[in-house]
C-alpha positions as a Markdown table, in Angstrom:
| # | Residue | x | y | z |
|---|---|---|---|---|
| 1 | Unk | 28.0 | -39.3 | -2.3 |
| 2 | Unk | 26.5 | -37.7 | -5.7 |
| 3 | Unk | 26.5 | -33.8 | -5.9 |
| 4 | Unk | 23.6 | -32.7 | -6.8 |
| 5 | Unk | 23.0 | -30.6 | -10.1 |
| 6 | Unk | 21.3 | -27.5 | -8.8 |
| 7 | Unk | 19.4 | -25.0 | -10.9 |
| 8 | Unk | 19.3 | -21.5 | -9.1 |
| 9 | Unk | 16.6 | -19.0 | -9.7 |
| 10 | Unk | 17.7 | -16.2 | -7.2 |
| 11 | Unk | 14.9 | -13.0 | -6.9 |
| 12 | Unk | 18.0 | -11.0 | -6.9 |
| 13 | Unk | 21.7 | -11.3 | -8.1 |
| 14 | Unk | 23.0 | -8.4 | -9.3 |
| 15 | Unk | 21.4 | -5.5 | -6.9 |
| 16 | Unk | 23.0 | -4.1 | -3.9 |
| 17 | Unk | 21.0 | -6.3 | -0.9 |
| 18 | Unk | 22.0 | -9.2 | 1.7 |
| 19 | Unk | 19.9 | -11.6 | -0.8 |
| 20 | Unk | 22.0 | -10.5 | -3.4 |
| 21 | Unk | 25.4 | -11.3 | -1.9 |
| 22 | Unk | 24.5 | -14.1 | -0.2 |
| 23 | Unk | 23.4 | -15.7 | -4.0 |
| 24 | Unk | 26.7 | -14.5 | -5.4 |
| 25 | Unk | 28.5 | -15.8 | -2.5 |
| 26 | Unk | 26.8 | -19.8 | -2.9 |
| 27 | Unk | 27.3 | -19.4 | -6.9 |
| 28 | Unk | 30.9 | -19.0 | -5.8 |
| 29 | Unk | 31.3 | -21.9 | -3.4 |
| 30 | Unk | 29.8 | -24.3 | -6.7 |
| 31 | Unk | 32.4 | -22.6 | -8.9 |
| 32 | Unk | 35.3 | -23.1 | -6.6 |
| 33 | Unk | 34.1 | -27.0 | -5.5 |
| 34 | Unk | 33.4 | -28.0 | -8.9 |
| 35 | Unk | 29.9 | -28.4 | -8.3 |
| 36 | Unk | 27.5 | -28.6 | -11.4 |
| 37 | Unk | 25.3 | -25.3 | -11.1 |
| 38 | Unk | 22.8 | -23.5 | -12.8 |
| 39 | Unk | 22.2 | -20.1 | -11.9 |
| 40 | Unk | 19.1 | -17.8 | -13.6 |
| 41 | Unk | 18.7 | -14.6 | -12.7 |
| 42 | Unk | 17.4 | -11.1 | -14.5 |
| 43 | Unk | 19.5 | -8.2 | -15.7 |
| 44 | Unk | 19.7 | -5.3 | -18.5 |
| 45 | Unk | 20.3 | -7.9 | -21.2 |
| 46 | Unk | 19.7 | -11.3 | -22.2 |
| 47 | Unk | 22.9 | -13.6 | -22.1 |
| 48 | Unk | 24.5 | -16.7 | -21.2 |
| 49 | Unk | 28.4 | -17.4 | -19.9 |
| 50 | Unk | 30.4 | -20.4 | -18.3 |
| 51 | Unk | 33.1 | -19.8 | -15.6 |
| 52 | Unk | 34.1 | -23.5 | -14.7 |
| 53 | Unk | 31.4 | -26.0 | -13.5 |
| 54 | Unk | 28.7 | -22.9 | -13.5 |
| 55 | Unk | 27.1 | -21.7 | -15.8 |
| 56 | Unk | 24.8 | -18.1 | -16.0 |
| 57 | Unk | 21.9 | -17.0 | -17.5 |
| 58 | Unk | 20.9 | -14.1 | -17.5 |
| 59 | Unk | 17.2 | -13.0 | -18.3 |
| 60 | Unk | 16.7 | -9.3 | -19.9 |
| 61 | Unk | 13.1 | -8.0 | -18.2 |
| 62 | Unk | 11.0 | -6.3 | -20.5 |
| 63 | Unk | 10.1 | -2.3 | -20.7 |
| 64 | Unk | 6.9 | -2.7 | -18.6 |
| 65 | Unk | 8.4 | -4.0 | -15.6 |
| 66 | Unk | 7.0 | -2.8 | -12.6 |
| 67 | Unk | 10.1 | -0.8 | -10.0 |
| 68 | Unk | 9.9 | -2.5 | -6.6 |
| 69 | Unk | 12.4 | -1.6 | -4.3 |
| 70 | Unk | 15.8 | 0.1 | -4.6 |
| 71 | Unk | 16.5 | -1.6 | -8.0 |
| 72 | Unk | 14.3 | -4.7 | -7.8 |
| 73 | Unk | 11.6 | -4.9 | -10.3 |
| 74 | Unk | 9.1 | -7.3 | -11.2 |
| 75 | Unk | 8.3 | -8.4 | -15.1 |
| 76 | Unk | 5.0 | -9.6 | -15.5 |
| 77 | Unk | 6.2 | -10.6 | -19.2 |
| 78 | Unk | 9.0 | -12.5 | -17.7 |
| 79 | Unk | 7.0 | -16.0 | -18.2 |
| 80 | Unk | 8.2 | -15.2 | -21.7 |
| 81 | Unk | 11.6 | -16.5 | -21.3 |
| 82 | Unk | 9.5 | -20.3 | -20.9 |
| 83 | Unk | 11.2 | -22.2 | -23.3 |
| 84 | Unk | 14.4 | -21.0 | -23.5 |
| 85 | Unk | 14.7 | -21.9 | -19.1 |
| 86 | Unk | 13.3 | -25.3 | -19.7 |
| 87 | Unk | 15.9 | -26.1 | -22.9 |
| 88 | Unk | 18.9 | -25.2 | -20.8 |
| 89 | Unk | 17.1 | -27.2 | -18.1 |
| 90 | Unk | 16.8 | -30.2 | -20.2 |
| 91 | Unk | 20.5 | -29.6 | -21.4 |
| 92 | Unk | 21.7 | -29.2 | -17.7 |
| 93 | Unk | 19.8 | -32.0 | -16.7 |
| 94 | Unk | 19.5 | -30.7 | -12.5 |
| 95 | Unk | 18.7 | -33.1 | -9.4 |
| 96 | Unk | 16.5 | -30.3 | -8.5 |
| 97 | Unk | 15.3 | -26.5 | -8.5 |
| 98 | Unk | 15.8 | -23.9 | -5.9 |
| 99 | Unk | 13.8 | -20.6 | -5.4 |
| 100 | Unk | 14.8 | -17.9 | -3.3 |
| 101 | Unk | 11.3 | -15.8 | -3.5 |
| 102 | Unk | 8.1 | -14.7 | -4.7 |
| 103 | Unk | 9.4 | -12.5 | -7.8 |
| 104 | Unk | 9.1 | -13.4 | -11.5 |
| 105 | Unk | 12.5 | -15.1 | -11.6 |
| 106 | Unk | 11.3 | -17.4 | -8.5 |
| 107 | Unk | 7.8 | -18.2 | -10.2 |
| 108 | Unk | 9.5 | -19.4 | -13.4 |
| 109 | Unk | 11.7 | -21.6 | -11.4 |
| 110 | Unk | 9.1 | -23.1 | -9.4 |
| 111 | Unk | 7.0 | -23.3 | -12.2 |
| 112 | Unk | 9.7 | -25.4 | -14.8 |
| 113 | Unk | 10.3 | -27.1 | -11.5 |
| 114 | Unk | 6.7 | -28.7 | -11.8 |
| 115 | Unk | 6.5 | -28.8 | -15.4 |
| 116 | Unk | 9.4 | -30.8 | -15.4 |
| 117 | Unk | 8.6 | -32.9 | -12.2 |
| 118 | Unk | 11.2 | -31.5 | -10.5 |
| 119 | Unk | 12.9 | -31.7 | -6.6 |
| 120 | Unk | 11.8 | -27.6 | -5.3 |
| 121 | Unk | 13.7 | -25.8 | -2.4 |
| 122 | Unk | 12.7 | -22.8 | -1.0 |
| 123 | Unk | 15.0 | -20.3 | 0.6 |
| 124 | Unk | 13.5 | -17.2 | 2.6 |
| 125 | Unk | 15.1 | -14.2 | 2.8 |
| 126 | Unk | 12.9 | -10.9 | 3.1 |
| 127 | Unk | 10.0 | -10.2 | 5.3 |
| 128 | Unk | 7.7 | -8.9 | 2.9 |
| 129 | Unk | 4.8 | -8.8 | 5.2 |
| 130 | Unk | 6.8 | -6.6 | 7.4 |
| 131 | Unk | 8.0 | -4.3 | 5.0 |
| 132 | Unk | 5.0 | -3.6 | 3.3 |
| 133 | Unk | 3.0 | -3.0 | 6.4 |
| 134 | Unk | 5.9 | -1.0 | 7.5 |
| 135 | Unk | 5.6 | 1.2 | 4.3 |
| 136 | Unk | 2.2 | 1.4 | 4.8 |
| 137 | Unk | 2.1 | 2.8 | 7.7 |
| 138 | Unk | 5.1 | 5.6 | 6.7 |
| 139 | Unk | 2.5 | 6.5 | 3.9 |
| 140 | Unk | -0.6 | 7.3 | 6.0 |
| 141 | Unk | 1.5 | 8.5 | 9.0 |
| 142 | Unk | -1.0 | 11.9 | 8.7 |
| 143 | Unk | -4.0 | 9.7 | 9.9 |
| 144 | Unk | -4.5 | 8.6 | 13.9 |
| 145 | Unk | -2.5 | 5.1 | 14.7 |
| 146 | Unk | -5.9 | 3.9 | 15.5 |
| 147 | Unk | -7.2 | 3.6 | 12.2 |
| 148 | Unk | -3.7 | 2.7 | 10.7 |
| 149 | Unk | -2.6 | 0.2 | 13.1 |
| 150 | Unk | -5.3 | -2.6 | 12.3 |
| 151 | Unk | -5.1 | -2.0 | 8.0 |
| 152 | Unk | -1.5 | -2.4 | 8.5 |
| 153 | Unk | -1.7 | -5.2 | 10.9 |
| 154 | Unk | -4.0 | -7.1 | 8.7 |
| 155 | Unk | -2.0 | -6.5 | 5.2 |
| 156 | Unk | 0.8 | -8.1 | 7.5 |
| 157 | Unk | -0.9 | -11.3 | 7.8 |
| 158 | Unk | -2.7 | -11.4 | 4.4 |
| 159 | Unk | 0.8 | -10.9 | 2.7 |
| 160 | Unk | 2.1 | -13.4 | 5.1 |
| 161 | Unk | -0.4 | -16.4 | 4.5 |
| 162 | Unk | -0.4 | -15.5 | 0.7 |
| 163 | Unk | 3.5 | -16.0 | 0.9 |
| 164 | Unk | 3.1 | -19.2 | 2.9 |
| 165 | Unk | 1.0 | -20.4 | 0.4 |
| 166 | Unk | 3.8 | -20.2 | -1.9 |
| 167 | Unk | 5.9 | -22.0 | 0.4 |
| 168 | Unk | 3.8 | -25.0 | 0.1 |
| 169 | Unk | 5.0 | -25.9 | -3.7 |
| 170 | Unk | 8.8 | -26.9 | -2.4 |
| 171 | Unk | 9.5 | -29.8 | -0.8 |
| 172 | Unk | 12.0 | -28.1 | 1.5 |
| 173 | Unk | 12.0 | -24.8 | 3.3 |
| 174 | Unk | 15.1 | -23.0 | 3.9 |
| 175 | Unk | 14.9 | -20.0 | 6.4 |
| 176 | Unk | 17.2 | -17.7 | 7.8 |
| 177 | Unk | 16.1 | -17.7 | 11.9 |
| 178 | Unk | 14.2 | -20.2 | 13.7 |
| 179 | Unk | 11.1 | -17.7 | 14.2 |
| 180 | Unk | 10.5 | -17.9 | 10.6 |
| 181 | Unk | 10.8 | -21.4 | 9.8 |
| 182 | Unk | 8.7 | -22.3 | 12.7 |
| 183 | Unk | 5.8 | -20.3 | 11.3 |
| 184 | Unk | 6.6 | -21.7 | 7.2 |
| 185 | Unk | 6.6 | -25.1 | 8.7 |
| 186 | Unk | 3.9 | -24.7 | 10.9 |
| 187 | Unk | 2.0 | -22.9 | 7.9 |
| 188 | Unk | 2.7 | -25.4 | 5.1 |
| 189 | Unk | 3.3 | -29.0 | 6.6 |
| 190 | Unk | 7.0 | -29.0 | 4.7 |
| 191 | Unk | 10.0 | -30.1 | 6.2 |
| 192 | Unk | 12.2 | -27.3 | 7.3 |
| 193 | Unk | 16.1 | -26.5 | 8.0 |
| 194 | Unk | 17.7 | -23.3 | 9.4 |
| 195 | Unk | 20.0 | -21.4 | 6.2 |
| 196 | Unk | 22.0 | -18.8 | 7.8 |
| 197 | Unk | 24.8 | -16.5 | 6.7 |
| 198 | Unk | 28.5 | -16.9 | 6.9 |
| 199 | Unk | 30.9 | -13.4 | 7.1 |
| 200 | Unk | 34.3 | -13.5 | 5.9 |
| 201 | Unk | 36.2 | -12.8 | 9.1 |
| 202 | Unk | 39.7 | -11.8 | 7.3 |
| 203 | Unk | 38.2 | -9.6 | 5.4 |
| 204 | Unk | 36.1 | -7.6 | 8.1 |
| 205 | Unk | 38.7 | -7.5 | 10.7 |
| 206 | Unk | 39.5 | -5.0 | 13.4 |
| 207 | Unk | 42.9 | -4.6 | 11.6 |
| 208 | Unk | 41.1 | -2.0 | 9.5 |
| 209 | Unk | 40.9 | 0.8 | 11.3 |
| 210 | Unk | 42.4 | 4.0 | 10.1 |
| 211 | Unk | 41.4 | 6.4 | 12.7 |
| 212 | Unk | 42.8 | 6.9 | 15.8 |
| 213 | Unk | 41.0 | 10.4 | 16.9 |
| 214 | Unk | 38.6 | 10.4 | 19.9 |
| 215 | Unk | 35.3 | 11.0 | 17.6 |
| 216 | Unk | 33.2 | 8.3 | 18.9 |
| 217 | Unk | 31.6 | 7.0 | 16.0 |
| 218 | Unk | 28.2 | 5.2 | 15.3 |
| 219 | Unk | 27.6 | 3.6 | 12.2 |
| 220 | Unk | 24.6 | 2.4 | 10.2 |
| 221 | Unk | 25.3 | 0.0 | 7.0 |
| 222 | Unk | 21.9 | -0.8 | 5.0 |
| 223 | Unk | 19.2 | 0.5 | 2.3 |
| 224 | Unk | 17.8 | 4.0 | 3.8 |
| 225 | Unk | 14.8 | 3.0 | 3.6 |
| 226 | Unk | 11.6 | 3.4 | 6.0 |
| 227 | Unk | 11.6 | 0.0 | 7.1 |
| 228 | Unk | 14.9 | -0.1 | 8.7 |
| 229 | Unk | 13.4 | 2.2 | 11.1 |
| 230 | Unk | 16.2 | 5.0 | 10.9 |
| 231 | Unk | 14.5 | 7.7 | 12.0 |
| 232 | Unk | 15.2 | 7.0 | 15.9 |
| 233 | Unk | 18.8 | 8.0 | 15.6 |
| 234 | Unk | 18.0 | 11.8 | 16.0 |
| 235 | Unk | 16.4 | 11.2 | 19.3 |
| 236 | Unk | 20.1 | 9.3 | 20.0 |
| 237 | Unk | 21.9 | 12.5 | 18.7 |
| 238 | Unk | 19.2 | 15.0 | 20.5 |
| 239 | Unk | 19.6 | 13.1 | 23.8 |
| 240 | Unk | 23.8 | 13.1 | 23.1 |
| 241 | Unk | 23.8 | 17.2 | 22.6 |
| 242 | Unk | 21.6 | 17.6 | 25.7 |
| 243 | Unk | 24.4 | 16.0 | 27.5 |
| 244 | Unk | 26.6 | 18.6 | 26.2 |
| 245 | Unk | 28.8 | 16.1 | 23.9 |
| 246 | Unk | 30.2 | 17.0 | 21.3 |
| 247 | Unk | 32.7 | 14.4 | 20.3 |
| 248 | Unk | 30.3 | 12.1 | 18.3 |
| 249 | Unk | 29.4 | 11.4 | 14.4 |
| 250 | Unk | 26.9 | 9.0 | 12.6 |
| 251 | Unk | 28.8 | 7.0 | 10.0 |
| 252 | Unk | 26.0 | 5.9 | 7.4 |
| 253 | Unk | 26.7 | 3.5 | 4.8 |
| 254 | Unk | 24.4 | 3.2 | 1.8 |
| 255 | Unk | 21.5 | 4.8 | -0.2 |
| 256 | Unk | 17.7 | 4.8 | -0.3 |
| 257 | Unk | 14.5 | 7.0 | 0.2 |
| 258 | Unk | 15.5 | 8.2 | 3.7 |
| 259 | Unk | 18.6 | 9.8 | 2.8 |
| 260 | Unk | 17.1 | 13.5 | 2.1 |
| 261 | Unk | 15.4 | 13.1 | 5.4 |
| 262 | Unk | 18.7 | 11.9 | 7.5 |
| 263 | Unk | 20.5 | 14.7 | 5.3 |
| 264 | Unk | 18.2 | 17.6 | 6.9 |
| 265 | Unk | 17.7 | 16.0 | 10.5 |
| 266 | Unk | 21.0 | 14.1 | 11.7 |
| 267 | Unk | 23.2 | 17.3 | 12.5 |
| 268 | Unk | 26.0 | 14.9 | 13.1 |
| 269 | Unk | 25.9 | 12.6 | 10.0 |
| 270 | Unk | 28.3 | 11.8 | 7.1 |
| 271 | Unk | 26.7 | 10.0 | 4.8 |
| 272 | Unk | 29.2 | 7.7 | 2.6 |
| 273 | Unk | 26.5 | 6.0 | 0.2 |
| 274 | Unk | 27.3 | 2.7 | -1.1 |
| 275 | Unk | 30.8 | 1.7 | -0.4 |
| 276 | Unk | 32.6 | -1.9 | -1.1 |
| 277 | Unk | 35.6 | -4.0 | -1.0 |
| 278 | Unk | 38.2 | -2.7 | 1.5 |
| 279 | Unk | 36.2 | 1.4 | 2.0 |
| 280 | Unk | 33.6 | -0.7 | 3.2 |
| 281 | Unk | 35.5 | -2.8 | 5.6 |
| 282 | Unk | 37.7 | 0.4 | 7.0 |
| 283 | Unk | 34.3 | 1.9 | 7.4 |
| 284 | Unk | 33.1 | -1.2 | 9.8 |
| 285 | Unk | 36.6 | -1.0 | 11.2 |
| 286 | Unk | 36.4 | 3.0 | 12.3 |
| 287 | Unk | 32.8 | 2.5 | 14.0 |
| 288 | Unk | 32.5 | 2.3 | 17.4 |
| 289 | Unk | 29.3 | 1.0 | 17.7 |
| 290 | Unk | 26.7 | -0.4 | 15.0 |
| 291 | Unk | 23.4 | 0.2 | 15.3 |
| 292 | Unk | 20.5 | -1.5 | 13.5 |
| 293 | Unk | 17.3 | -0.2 | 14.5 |
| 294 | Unk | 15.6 | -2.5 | 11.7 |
| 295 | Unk | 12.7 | -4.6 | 12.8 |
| 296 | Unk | 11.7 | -6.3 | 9.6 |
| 297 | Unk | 15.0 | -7.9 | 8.5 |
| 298 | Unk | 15.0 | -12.0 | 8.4 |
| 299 | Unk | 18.9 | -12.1 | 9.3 |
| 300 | Unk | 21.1 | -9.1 | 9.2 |
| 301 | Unk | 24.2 | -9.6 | 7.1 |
| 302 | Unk | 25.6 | -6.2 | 8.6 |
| 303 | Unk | 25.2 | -7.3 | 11.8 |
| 304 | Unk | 28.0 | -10.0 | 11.7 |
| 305 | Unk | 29.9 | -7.9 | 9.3 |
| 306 | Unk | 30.1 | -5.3 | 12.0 |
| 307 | Unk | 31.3 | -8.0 | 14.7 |
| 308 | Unk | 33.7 | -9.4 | 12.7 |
| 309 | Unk | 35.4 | -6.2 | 12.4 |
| 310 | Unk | 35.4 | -6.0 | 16.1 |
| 311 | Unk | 32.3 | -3.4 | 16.6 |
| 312 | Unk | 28.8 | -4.2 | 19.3 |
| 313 | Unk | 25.9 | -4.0 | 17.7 |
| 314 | Unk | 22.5 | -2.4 | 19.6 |
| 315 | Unk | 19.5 | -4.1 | 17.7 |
| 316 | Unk | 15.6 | -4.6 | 18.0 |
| 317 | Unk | 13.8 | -7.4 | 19.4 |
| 318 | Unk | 11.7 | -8.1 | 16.2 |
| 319 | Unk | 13.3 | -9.7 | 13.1 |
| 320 | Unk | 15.9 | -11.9 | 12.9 |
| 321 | Unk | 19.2 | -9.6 | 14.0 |
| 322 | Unk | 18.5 | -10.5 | 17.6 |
| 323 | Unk | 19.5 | -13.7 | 16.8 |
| 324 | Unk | 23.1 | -12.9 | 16.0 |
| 325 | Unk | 23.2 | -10.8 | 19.6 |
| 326 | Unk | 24.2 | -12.3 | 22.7 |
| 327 | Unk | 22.8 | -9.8 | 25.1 |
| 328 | Unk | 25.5 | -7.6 | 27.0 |
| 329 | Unk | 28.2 | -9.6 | 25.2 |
| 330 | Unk | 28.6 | -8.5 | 21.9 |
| 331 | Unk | 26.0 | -5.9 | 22.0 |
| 332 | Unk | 22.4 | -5.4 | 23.4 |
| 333 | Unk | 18.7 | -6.4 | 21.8 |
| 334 | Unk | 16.0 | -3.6 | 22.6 |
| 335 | Unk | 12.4 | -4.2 | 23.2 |
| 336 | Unk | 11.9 | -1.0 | 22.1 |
| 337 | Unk | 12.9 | 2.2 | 20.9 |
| 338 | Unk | 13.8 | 4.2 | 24.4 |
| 339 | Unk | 15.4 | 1.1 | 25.3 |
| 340 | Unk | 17.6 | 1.0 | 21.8 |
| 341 | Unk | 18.4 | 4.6 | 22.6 |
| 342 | Unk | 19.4 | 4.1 | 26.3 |
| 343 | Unk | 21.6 | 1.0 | 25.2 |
| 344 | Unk | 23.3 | 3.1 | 22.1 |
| 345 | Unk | 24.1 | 5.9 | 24.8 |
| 346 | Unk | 25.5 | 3.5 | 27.6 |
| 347 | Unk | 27.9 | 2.3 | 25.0 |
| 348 | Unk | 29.1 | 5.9 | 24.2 |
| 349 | Unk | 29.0 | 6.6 | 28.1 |
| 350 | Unk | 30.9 | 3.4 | 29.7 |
| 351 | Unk | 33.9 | 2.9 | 27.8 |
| 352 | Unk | 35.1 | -0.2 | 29.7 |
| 353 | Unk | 31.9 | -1.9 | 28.5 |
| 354 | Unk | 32.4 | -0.8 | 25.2 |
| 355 | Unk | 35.9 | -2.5 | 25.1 |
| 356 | Unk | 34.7 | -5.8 | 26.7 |
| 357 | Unk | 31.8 | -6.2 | 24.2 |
| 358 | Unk | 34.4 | -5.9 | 21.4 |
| 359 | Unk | 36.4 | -8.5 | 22.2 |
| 360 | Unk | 33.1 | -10.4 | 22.7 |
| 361 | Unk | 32.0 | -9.2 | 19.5 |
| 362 | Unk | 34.8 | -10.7 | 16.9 |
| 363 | Unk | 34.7 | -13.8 | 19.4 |
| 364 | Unk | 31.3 | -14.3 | 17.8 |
| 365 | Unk | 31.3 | -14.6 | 14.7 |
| 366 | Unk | 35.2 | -16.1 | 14.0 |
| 367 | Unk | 33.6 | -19.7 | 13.2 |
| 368 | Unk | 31.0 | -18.3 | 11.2 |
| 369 | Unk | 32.2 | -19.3 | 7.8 |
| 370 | Unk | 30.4 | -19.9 | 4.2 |
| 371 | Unk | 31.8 | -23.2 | 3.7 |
| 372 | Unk | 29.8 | -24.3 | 6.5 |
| 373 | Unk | 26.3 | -22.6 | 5.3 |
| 374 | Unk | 26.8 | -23.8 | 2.0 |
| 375 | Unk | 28.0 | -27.6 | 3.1 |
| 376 | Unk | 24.6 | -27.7 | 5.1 |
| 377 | Unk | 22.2 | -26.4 | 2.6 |
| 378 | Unk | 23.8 | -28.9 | -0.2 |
| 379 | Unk | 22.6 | -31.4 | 3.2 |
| 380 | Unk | 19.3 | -30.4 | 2.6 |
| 381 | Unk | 19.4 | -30.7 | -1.2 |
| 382 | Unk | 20.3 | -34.3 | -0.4 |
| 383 | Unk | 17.4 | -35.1 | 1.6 |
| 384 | Unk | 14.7 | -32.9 | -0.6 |
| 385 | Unk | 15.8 | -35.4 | -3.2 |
| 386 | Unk | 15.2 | -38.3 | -1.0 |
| 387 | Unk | 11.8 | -36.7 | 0.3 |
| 388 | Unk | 10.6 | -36.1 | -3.6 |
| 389 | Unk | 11.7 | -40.2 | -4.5 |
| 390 | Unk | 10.2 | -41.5 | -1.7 |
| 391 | Unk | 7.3 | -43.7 | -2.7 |
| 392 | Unk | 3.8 | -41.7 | -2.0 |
| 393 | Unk | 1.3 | -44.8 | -0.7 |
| 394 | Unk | -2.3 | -43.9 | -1.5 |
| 395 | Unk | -4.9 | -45.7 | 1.0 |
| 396 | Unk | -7.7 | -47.3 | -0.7 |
């Protein structure tokens, strides 16, 4: 069977984010099978380099991009990298084009990908909707919830049918949980697979850990940002001094907007910022329990990250995490916020519990490789190229 030439256009490569690694991760799996690969993505500077059968190319945006997000920005110049993208196109000569978003790297793609009459994949990997309505709210928190609610409940689905929209050019959707393929299938008539995430299991291992003090420790991996909801772990801590303990700390890994906040209100909290390579995966390893209060995330890298290294997680019952949780196995989904602190507190109270669910918890994820991610979504390359060839009979 062929291998198909892919050309990447990821909407982020070289930030700090789940999308991020998980583009890095797929560029590696071509590189280290051989495969022919593309990959196109934006930086600080223009430039072009080959590392075995892939080669990168990396776009310089211009001084009015627009900051987005923790890094992310979006160029509205960025069209003006046109020709050179479709000459190393026409040099590389791909099967097909895959887009991982609605950014100016993803546009360009899908746009060459027409020009050029080209095969289109679409990967989905942020709930945008959810964030921004998220945001919103955060912003206008000073107002009543009655006249917040419904503005931010209806930018929710305007954002969301303008991104379904989008999702109509490609021929194939790729999605990260079955709740948001149903509604981009359901939304754009295109044939849909499930693209989830691998975790590298030897290097997240319970084998980590270099405490052995009783501090109970729970941890928090992720952007600080409003969105991920972070905020509820004071009314964890309040409810754990009212108890009278005392032999607790929040572990939380990473940076963002929230930090000041969580700086001034967490009593309890060490706050690492971004960590990597083997501080990261001690940092997993010395948890005790993860907690991901997010409600707007498609997948949750962190969550499997955190079960790999033996540690529950207690997540929401929005988003995509709840997939990854067997409930009372390797750690709890909440319907709500009082129920996401009762869970996180029955952990720290019922150690037996605790030390079933981590077994449970590394039992999980142990077959949950990339090879496997990657093998199926080069599946679905195979059969968009079919879908695009197929003869289109018109009725007369």
């Amino acid at each position: 069977m062929k291998i198909p030439r892919v050309a990447f256009f990821p909407d982020s490569f070289l930030e700090v984010n789940g999308v991020a690694m998980t583009s890095k991760r797929f560029a590696d799996y071509a590189q280290k099978n051989g495969y022919p690969f593309l990959c196109v993505y934006a930086g600080e500077k223009s430039e072009e380099k080959i590392q075995g059968s892939i080669t990168y190319l990396c776009l310089k945006r211009s001084a009015v991009s627009i900051p987005m997000d923790e890094g992310l920005k979006y160029d509205p110049l960025f069209q003006r990298h046109q020709k050179l993208v479709m000459r190393k196109l026409q040099e590389f000569q791909p099967d097909l084009v895959h887009i991982t978003g609605l950014n100016d790297v993803s546009i360009l793609g899908a746009f060459l990908a027409w020009k050029m009459n080209l095969p289109l994949v679409g990967s989905w990997h942020t709930n945008l909707h959810e964030y921004a309505a998220r945001r919103f709210k955060k912003m206008f928190r000073f107002l009543p919830e009655k006249i917040v609610k419904p503005i931010a409940d209806l930018m929710e689905r305007k954002i969301l049918q303008g991104a379904t929209l989008y999702y109509k050019m490609p021929q194939m959707i790729l999605a990260p949980n079955q709740e948001i393929l149903d509604i981009l299938t359901k939304g754009t008539g295109r044939k849909g697979k499930l693209m989830l995430r691998g975790v590298d299991t030897d290097f997240f291992s319970p084998q980590k850990r270099t405490v052995s003090d009783d501090v109970f420790r729970f941890g928090y991996v992720g952007r600080l940002r409003p969105e991920k909801n972070l905020r509820i772990l004071v009314k964890i801590e309040e409810k754990l001094i009212q108890s009278g303990a005392n032999n607790f700390r929040f572990v939380i890994v990473g940076e963002g907007s929230e930090r000041e906040w969580l700086e001034k209100n967490l009593k309890t909290a060490e706050l690492t910022g971004f960590l990597e390579g083997e501080a990261l995966a001690n940092s997993y390893a010395n948890m005790d329990v993860f907690l991901f209060p997010s409600e707007t995330d498609a997948f949750g890298n962190v969550v499997q990250e955190a079960n790999a290294s033996g540690i529950p997680a207690v997540v929401m019952d929005k988003g995509g995490p709840k997939f990854l949780i067997k409930h009372g196995e390797n750690g709890f989904i909440a319907r709500n916020e009082e129920e996401f602190v009762d869970f996180s507190l029955k952990l720290f109270e019922d150690r037996k519990e605790l030390q079933k669910m981590k077994e449970k918890a590394r039992e999980n994820v142990i077959q949950k490789n990339w090879d496997s991610i990657f093998e199926s979504v080069y599946e679905a390359y195979q059969e968009t190229i079919m879908l695009f060839c197929k003869p289109k009979f018109v009725k007369i």
